[in-house]
PADREN-6069 format. One record per residue (C-alpha): chain; residue in three letters; x, y, z. Coordinates in Angstrom, 1 decimal, padded with zeros to 4 digits. Each point is the difference from the previous one (the first is absolute). Example, Ala and Ser with C-alpha at 12.3 -4.5 7.8 and 13.67 -1.06 7.14 Angstrom:
<rs>
R   chain   resn       c1       c2       c3
R       A    ALA    012.3   -004.5    007.8
R       A    SER    001.4    003.4   -000.7
</rs>
This chain:
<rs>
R   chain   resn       c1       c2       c3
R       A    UNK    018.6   -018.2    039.5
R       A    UNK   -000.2   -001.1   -003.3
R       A    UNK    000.0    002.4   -002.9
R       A    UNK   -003.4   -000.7   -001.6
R       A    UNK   -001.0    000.8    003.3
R       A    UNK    001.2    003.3    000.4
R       A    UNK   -001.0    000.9   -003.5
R       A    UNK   -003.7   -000.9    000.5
R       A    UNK    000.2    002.0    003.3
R       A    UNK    002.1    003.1   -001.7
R       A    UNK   -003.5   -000.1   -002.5
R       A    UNK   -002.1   -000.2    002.8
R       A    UNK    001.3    003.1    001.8
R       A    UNK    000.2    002.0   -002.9
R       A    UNK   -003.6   -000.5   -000.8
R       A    UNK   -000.9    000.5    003.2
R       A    UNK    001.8    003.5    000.1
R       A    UNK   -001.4    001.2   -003.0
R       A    UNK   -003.5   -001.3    001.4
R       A    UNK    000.6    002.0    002.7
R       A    UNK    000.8    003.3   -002.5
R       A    UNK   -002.8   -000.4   -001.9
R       A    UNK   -000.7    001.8   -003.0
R       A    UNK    001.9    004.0   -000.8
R       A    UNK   -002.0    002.4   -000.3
R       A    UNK   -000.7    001.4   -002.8
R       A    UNK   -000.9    004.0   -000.3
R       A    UNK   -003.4    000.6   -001.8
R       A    UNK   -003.5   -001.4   -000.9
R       A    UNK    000.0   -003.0   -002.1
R       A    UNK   -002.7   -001.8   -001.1
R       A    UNK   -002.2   -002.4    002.3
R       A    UNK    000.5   -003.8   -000.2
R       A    UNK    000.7   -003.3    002.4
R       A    UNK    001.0    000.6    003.3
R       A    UNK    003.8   -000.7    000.1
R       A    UNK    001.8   -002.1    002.6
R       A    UNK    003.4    000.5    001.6
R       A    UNK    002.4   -001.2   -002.7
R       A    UNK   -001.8   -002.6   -001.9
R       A    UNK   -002.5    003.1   -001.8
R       A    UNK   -002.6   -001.2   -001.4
R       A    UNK    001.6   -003.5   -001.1
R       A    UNK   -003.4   -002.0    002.3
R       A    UNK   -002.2    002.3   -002.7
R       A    UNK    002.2   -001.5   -003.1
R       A    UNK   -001.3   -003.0   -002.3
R       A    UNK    001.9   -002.8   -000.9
R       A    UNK   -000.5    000.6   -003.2
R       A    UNK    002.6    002.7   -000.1
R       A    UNK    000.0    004.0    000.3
R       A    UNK   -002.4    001.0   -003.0
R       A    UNK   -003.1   -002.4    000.9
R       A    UNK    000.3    001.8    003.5
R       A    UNK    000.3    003.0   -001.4
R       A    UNK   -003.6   -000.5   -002.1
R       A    UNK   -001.5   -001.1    003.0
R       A    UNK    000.8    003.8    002.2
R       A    UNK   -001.1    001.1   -003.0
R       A    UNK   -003.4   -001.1    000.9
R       A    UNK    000.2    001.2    003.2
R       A    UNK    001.8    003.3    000.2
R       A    UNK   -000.8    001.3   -003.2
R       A    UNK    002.4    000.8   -003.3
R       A    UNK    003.1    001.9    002.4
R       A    UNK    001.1   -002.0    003.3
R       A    UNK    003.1   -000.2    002.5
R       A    UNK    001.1   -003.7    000.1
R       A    UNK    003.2   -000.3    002.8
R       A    UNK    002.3   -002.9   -001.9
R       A    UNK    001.8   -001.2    003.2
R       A    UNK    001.0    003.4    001.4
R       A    UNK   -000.3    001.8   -003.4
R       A    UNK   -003.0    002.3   -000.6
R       A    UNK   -000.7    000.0   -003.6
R       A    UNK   -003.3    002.1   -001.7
R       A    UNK   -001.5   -002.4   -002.2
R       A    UNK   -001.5    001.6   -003.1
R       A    UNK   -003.5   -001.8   -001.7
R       A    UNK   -001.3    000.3   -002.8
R       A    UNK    000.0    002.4   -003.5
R       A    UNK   -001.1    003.9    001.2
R       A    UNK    002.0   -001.0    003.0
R       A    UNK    003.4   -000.8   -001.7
R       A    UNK   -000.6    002.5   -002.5
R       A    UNK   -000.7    002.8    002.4
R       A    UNK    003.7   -001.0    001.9
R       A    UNK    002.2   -001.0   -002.9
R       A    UNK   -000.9    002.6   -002.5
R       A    UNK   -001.9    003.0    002.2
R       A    UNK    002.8   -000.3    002.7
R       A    UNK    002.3   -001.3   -002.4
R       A    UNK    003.3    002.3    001.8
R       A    UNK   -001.2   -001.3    003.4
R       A    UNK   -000.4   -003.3   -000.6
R       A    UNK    002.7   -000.6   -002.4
R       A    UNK    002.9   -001.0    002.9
R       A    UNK    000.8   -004.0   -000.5
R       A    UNK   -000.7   -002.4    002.2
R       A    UNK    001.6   -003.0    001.4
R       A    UNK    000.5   -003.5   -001.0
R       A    UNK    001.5   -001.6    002.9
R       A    UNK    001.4   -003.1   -001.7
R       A    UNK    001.9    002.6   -002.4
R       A    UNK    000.7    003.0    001.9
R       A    UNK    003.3   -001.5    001.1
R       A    UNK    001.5   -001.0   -003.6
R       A    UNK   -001.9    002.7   -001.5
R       A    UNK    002.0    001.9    000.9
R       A    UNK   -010.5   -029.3   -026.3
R       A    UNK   -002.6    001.3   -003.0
R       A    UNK   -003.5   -000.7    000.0
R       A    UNK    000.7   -001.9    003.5
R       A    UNK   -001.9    001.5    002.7
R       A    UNK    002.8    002.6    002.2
R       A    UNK    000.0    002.4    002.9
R       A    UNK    000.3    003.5   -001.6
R       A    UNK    001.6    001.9    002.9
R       A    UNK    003.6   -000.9   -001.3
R       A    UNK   -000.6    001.7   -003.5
R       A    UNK   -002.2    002.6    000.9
R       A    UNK    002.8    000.9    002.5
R       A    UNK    002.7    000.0   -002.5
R       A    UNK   -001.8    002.4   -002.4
R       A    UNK   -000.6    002.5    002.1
R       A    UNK    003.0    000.1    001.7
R       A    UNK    001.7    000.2   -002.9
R       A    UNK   -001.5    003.1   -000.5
R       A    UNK    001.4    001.5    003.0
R       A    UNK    003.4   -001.4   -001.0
R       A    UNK   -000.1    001.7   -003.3
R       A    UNK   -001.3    003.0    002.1
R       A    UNK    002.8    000.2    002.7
R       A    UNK    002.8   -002.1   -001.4
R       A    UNK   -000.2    000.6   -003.8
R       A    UNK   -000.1   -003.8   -000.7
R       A    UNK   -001.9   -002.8    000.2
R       A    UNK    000.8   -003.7    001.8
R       A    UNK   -000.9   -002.9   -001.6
R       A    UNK   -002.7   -003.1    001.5
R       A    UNK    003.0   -002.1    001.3
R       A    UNK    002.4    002.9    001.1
R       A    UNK    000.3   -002.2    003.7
R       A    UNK    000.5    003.9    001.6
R       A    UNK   -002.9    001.4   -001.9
R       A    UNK   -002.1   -002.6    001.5
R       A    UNK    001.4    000.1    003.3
R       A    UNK   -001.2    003.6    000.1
R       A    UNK   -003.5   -000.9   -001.1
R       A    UNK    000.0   -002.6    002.9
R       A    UNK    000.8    002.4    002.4
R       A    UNK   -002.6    002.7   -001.1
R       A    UNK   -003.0   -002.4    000.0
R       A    UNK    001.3   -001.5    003.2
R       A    UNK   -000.1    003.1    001.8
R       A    UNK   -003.2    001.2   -001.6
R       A    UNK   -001.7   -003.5    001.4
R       A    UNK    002.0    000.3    003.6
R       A    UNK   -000.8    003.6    000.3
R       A    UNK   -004.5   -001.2   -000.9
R       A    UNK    000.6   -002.1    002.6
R       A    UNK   -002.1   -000.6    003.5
R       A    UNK    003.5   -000.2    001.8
R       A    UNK    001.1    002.9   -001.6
R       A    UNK   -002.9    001.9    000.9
R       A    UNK    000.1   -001.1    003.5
R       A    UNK    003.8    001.3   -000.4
R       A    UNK   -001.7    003.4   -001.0
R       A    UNK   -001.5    000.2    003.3
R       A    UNK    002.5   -000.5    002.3
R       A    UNK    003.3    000.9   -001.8
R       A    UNK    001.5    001.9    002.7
R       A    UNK   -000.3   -003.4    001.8
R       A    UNK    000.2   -002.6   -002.4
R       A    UNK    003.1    001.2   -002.3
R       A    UNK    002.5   -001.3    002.6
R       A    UNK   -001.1   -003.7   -000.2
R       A    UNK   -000.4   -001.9   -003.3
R       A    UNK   -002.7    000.2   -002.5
R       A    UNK   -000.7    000.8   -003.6
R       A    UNK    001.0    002.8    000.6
R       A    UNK    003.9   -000.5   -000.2
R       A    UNK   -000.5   -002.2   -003.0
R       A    UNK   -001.6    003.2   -001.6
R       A    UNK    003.0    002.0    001.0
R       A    UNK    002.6   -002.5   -001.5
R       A    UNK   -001.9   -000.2   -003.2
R       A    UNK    000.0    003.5   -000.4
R       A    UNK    003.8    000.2    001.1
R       A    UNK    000.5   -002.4   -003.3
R       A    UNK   -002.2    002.0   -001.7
R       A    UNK    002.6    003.2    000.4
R       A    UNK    002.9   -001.8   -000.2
R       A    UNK   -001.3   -001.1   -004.0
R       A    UNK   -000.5    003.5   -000.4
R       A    UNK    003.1    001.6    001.9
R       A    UNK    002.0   -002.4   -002.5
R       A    UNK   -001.6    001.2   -002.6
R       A    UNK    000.3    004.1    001.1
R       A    UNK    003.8   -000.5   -000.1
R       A    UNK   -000.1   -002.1   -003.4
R       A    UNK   -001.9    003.5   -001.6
R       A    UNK    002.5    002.1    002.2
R       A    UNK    002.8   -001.7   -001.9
R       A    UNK   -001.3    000.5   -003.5
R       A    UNK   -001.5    003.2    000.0
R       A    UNK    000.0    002.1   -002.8
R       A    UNK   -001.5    003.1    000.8
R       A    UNK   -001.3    001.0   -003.4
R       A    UNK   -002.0   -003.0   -000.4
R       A    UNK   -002.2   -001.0    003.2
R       A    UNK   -001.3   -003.3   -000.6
R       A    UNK   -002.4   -000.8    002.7
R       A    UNK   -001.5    001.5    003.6
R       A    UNK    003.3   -000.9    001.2
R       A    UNK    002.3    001.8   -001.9
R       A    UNK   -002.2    003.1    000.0
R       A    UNK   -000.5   -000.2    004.1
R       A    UNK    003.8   -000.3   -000.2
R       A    UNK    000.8    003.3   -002.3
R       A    UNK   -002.6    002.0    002.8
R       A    UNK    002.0   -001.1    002.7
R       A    UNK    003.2    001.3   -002.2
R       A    UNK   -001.4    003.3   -000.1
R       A    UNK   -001.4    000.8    003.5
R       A    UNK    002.6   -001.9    002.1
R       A    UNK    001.3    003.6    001.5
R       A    UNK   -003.9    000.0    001.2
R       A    UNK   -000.1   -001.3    003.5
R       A    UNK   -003.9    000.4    000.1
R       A    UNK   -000.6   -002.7   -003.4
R       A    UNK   -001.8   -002.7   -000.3
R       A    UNK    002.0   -001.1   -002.7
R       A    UNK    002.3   -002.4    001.9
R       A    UNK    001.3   -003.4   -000.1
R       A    UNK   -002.3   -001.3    002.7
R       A    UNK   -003.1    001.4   -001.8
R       A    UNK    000.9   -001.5   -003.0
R       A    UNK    000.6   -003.7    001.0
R       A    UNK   -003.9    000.8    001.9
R       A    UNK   -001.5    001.3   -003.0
R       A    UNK    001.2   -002.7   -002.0
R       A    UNK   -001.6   -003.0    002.5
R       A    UNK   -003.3    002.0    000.4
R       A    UNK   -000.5    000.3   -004.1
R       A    UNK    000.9   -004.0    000.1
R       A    UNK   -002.0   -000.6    002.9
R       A    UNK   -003.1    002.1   -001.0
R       A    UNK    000.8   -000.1   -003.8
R       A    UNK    000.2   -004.0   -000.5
R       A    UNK   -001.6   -002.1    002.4
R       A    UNK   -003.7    002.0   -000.1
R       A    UNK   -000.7   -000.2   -003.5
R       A    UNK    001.2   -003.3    000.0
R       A    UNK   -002.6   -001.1    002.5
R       A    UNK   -002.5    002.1   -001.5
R       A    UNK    000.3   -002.4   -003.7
R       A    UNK    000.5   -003.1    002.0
R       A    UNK   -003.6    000.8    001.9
R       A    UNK   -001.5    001.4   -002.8
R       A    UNK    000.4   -003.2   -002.2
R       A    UNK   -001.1   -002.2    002.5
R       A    UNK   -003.3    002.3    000.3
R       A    UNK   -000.2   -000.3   -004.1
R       A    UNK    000.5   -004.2    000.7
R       A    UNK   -003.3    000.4    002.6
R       A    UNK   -002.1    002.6   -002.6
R       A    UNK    000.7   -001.8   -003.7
R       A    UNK   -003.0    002.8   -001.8
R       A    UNK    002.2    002.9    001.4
R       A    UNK    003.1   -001.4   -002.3
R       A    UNK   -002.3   -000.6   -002.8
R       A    UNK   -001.3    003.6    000.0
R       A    UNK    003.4    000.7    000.5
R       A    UNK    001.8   -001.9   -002.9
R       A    UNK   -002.8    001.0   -002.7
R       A    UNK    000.9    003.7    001.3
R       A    UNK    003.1   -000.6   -000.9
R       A    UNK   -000.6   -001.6   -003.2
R       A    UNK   -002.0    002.9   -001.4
R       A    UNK    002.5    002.6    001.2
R       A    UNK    004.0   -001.5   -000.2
R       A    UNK   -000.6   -003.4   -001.8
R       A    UNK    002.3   -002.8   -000.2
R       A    UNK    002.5    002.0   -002.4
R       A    UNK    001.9    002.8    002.4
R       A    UNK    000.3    000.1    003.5
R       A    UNK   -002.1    002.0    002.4
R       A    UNK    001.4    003.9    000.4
R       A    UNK   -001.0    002.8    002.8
R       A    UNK   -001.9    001.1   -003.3
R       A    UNK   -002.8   -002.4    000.3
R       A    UNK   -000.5    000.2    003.2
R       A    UNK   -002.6    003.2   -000.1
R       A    UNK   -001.7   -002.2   -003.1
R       A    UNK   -000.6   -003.2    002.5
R       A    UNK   -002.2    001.3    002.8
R       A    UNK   -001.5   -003.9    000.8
R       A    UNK    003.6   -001.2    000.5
R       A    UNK    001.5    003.2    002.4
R       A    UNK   -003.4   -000.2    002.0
R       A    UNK    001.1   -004.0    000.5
R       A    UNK    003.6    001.5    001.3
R       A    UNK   -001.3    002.2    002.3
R       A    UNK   -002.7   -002.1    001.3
R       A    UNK    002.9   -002.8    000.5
R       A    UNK    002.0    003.1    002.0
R       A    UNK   -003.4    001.2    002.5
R       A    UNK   -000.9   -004.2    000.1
R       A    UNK    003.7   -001.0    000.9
R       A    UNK    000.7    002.6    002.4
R       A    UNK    004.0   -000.6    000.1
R       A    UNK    000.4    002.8    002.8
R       A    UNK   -002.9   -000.4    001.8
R       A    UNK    001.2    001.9    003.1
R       A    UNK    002.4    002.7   -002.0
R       A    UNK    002.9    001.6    000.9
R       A    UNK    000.6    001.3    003.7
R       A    UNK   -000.2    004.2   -000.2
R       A    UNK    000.8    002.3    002.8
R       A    UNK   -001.2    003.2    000.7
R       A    UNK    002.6    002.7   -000.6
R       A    UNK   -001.4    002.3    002.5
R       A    UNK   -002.8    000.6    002.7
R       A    UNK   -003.2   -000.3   -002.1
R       A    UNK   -003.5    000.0    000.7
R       A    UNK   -002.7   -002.4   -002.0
R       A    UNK   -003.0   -000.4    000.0
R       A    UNK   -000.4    001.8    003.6
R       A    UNK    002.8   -002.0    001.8
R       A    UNK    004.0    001.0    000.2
R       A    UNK    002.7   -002.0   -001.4
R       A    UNK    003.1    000.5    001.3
R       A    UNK    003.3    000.2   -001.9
R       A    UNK    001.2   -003.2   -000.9
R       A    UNK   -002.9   -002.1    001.0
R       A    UNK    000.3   -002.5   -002.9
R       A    UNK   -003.2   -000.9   -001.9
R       A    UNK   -001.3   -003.0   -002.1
R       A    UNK   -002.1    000.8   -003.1
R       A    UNK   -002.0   -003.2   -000.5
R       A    UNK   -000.3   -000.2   -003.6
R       A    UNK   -001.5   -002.8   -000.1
R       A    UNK   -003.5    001.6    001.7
R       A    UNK    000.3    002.4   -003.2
R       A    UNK    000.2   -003.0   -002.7
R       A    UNK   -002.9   -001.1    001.7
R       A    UNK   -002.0    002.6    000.8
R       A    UNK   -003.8   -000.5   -000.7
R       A    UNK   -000.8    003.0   -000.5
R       A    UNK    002.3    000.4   -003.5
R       A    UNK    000.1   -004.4   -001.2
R       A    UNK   -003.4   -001.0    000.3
R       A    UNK    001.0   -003.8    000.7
R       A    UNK    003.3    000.7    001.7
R       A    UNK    000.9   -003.7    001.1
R       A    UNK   -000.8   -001.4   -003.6
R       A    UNK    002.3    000.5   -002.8
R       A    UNK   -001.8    002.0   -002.5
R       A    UNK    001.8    001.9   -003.2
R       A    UNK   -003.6    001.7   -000.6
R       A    UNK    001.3    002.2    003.3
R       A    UNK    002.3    001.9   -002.4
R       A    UNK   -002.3    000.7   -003.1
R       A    UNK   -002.6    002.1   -000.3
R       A    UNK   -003.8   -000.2   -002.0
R       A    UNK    001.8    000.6   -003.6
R       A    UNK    002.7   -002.7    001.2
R       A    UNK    003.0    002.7    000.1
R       A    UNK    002.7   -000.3    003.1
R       A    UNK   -001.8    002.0    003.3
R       A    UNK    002.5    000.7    002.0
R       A    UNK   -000.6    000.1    004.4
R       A    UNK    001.5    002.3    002.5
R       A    UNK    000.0   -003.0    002.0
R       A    UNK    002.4   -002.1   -002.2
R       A    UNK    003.1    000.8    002.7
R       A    UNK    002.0   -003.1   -000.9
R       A    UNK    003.2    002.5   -000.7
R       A    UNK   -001.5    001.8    003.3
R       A    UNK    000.1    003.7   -000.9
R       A    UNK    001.5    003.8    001.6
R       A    UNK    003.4    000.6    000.5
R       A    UNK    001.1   -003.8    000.1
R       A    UNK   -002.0   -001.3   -002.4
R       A    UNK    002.2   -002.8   -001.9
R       A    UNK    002.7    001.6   -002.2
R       A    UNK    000.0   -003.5   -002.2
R       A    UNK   -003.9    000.8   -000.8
R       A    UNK    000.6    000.8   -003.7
R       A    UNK    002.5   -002.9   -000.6
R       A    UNK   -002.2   -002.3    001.8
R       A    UNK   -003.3    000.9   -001.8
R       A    UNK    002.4   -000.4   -003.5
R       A    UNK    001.3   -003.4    001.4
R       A    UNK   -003.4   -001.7    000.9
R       A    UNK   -001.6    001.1   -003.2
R       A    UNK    003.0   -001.1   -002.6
R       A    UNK    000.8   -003.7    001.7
R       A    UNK   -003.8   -000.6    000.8
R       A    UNK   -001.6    000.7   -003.8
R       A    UNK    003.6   -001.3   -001.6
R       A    UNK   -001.2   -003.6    002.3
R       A    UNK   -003.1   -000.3   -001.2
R       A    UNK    000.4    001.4   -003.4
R       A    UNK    002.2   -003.4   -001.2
R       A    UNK   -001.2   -002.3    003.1
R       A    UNK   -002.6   -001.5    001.2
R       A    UNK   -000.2   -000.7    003.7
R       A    UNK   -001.1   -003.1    001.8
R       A    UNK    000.2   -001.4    003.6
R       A    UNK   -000.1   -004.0    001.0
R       A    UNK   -002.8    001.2    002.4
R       A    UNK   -003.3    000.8   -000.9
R       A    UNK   -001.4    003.7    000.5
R       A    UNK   -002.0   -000.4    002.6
R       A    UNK    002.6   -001.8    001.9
R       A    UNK    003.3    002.7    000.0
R       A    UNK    000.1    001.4    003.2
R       A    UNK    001.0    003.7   -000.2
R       A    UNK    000.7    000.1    003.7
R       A    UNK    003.3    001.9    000.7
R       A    UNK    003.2   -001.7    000.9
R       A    UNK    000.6    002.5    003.0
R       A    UNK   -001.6    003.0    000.6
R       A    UNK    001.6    003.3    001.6
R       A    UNK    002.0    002.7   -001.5
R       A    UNK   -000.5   -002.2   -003.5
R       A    UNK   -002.7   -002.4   -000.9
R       A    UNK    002.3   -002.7   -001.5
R       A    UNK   -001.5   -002.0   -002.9
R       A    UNK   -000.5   -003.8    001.3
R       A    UNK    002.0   -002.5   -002.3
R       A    UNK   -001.8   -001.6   -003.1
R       A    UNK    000.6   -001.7   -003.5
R       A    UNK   -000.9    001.4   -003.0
R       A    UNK    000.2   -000.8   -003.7
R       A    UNK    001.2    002.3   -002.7
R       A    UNK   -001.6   -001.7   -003.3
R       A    UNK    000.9    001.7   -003.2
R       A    UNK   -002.8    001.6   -002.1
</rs>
């Protein structure tokens, strides 16, 4: 018999035994939602247009807290502002455990020429990180400083991905055959051997009086408690740390710029308002500080609108429940994992008042001053809400006045023709590819 044979019947059987299993139990009383089958969940209830569209649509149906089964996963789905709010930051021990990523659990262990920004909005702000973890910067053309950047974006775009989301469902089944999946897992095993180089290069050279990054100082802890059995100050949480402040640290402010100047391409007045802002404030003399920040209220309003419009991490991170929890009248078990949809938060009608259209004035109040919302979640919130939240905030408001304080922006398309469509949608939106124009003022 010939082999290709007896794989597609090895396949066959297998799914046939787990269809015969069904689903495991699980111990409590979730929420209602779609009737699961054997296996395949609720994948016949899923849209093609990937996990978070479906998600919007049980929304509508089963209310702002729902049970969705992804393949034979149940997973409480949490809607919505109050409802987030009430389990991040109410339950905030309960729901703090972390949830799973299945495409990472395994390795987680020319001027005035129109240009695609992504490449130097990624090198900034990974730069940052660099500084951060390795005390030193690379520069544009360092071939393994932009090998790394290529591997981070590609991973960000595999893991937004409808195949990768399909992989989400089925991972049990689907990690033994190939998919995007085991490109993710090779990127990221580049990704640590970059940064395992680098741990030895700072084990080598350390002087103990004079940390000079994350790196050094993680390494001096590890010094001091390695009679502790119990610490978490070890080599393998190191190399981990370091990939998940690259990962986390780099590639989402990056996306956040490169999506917020092509919304500033489709809105000209907003970088008008913006520009004469800055004007009266910084002019053209110094550049912008943290300072001038609480003096520009038009210009951070623009930011955050650009963060709630955007919606990088519409879905959020994956949380678990530590322990057997009741909400809102049903009973979580321990680990079930939960998704906080942080999207249905950034666009929650009952706090933006046109949630779907990008509006700055959903940030400022009567007298024109920064209003700040409960329901601006894009650093999520409770126990895991995103340690880079400072940094970021610092980042997007230094590179995105410093732009437009000595350039002008223009796009070879007209306004009303830039499509702001995402280039995938799932665990990231990911900004579609575009020209634009830095002109000099």
């Amino acid at each position: 018999m010939e082999p290709s044979v007896l794989l597609l019947l090895a396949v066959l059987l297998s799914f046939f035994l787990l269809l015969v299993r069904g689903h495991a139990k699980v111990h409590g009383h979730l929420p209602p939602g779609p009737r699961p089958l054997p296996l395949l969940g609720n994948l016949l209830q899923m849209d093609r247009g990937g996990l978070l569209k479906c998600f919007i649509q049980l929304q509508k149906k089963y209310g702002d807290v729902f049970t969705v089964h992804l393949g034979p996963k149940p997973v409480v789905v949490l809607c919505g502002t109050q409802t987030i709010r009430e389990a991040l930051v109410d339950h905030a021990e309960a729901f703090s455990g972390r949830g799973t990523i299945a495409a990472l659990q395994r390795t987680m262990q020319e001027y005035g020429a129109p240009l695609d920004p992504t490449f130097l909005f990624q090198c900034t702000t990974a730069n940052i990180i660099c500084s951060i973890v390795f005390g030193e910067r690379f520069d544009y053309t360092d071939h393994q400083f932009l090998h790394l950047l290529e591997l981070l974006h590609q991973n960000l775009t595999l893991l937004s991905s409808i195949s990768n989301q399909i992989f989400e469902l089925f991972s049990g089944f689907l990690k033994y055959f190939p998919g995007t999946h085991r490109q993710i897992s090779k990127n990221v095993l580049e990704i640590l051997d970059f940064i395992g180089h680098n741990v030895e290069k700072h084990r080598a050279t350390l002087d103990p009086s004079t940390p000079r990054d994350f790196i050094d100082t993680f390494l001096l802890r590890m010094e001091m408690e390695k009679s502790n059995c119990h610490t978490e100050f070890h080599h393998q949480n190191l190399m981990m740390s370091v990939l998940n402040l690259f990962f986390a640290g780099s590639e989402t402010t990056s996306n956040t710029l490169c999506y917020g100047f092509l919304v500033m391409l489709k809105y000209p007045h907003v970088i008008e308002k913006v520009q004469k802002e800055i004007d009266q404030v910084i002019g053209s003399h110094r550049l912008p500080t943290l300072d001038d920040r609480a003096k520009m209220p038009y210009t951070d309003a623009v930011i955050h609108e650009i963060q709630r419009f955007c919606d990088i991490a519409p879905i959020g991170v994956p949380h678990r429940v530590t322990k057997d929890t009741m909400f809102r009248g049903y009973l979580l078990p321990k680990n079930t994992e939960v998704y906080p949809i942080l999207s249905t938060a950034l666009h929650d009608p009952r706090y933006f008042e046109q949630p779907d259209t990008f509006n700055p004035e959903h940030f400022l109040d009567a007298n024109g001053a920064l209003k700040k919302s409960e329901a601006f979640l894009s650093f999520s919130t409770g126990k895991r809400i995103c340690l880079g939240e400072g940094i970021a905030r610092n980042e997007l408001f230094l590179f995105f006045t410093a732009i437009l304080q000595n350039f002008s922006v223009a796009s070879p398309v007209a306004p009303k023709d830039i499509d702001l469509t995402p280039k995938e949608t799932g665990i990231g939106k990911i900004a579609p590819t575009y020209q634009i124009c830095f002109l000099a003022r």
